[in-house]
N, C-alpha and C positions, 0 to 999 in steps of 0.2 A: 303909655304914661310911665312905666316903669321903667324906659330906657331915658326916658329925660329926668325922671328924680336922680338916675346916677349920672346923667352927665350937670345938671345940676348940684349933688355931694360933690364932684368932681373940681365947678367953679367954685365952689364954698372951701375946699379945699386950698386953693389958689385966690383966696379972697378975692375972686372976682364979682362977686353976689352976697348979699349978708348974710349971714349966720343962720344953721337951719328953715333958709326959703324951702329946701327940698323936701322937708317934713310936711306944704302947704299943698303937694303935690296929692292928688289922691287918684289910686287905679278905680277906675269903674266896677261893680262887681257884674261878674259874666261866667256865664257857664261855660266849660270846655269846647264846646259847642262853638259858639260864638267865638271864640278866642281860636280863631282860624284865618290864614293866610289868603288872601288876593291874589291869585298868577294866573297873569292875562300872557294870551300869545298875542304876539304881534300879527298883523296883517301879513306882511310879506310873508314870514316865515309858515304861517297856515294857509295861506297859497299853493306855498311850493310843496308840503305835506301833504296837500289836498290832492295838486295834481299828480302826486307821485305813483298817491293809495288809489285814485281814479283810475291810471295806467295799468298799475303794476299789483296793484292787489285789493282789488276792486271788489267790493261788498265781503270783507274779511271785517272779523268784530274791530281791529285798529280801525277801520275804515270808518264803521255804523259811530263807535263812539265819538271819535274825533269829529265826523261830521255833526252830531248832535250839539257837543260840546261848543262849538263853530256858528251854527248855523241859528243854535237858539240861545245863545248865550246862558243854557244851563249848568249848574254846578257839576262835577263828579259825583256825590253825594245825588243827586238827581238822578244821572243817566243809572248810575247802580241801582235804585231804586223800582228803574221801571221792569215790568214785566208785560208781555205778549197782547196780555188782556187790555195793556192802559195805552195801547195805537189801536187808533183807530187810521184805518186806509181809506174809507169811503170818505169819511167827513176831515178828514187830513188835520191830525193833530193828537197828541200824547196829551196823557194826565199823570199829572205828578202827584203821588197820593205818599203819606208819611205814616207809613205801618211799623213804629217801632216793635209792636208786639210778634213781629216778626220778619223781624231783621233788617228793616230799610227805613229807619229814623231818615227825615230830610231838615234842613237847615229850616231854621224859622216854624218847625212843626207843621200844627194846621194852618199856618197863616201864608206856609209855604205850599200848600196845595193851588194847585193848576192847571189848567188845560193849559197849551204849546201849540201853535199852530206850528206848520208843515210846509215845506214849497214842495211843489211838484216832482222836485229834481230829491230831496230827503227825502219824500217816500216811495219815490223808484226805488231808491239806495235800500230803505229798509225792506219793503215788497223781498229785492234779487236775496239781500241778507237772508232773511225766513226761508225762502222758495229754495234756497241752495246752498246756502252756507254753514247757516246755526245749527248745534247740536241739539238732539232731539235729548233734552233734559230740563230736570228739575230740581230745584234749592229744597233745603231740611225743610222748606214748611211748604212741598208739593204745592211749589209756585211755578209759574215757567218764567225766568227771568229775560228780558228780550235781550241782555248780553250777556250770556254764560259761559262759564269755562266748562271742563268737560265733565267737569266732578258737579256741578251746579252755580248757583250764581257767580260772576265774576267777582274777584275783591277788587273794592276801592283804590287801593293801590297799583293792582294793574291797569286796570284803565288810566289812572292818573301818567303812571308810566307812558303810555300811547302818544300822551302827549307831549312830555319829555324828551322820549327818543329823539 
């Protein structure tokens, strides 16, 4: 909303609209939070990622997050949040739980908590992940996060990065 009250100032400028219409304009109010950006991958392009990290570096944390990211249509904000404890293998499906009080706030709060189901083929992925790849560590609040870097939990940002590259 606040990029159309200036291109709105803009016509008012260029009397193409009357006189302080942009003033009628009003932003919503929203927390920081909320006030965050939508970036979808395209299909093709997480295909070819997919089958790259499948190949060529296959159950490596780029791989675990990317496919989560993919496969369940969960936020980053999500996949950083999960830890070891919230897959479950037998019943085939993640719980996204919103522990601000240490450290893994999720969008939407408690309204954002959920169980995720799993295909068969995700939880192989995550299964080889655990069994051989992940670093045996823990984040400052002696959590095991399911994707961590070597120091403890991954930042948001790198994972975000995964999907980027």
């Amino acid at each position: 909303m606040d990029t159309v009250r200036v291109f709105i100032r803009w016509l008012e400028s260029i009397d193409g609209v009357e006189q302080d219409l942009s003033e009628k304009v009003l932003s919503p109010s929203i927390t920081p939070d909320e006030n965050s950006r939508d970036v979808t991958l395209d299909t093709e392009r997480a295909t070819e990622v997919l089958s790259y990290l499948e190949r060529y570096e296959y159950a490596t944390i780029d791989h675990v997050a990317i496919a989560l990211m993919w496969h369940t249509m969960m936020r980053v904000g999500a996949v950083h949040a999960l830890d070891i404890r919230d897959y479950d293998a037998e019943e085939q499906f993640l719980e996204v739980r919103h522990r601000p009080d240490m450290g893994t706030p999720i969008k939407n709060k408690g309204d954002g908590e959920r169980l995720v189901a799993l295909s068969d083929q995700v939880c192989s992925l995550i299964d080889d992940w655990l069994d051989n790849q992940r670093p045996e560590v823990t984040d400052e609040y002696d959590r095991r996060p399911l994707l961590p870097s070597r120091q403890g939990r991954a930042k948001k940002a790198t994972l975000r990065d995964y999907v980027y590259r």
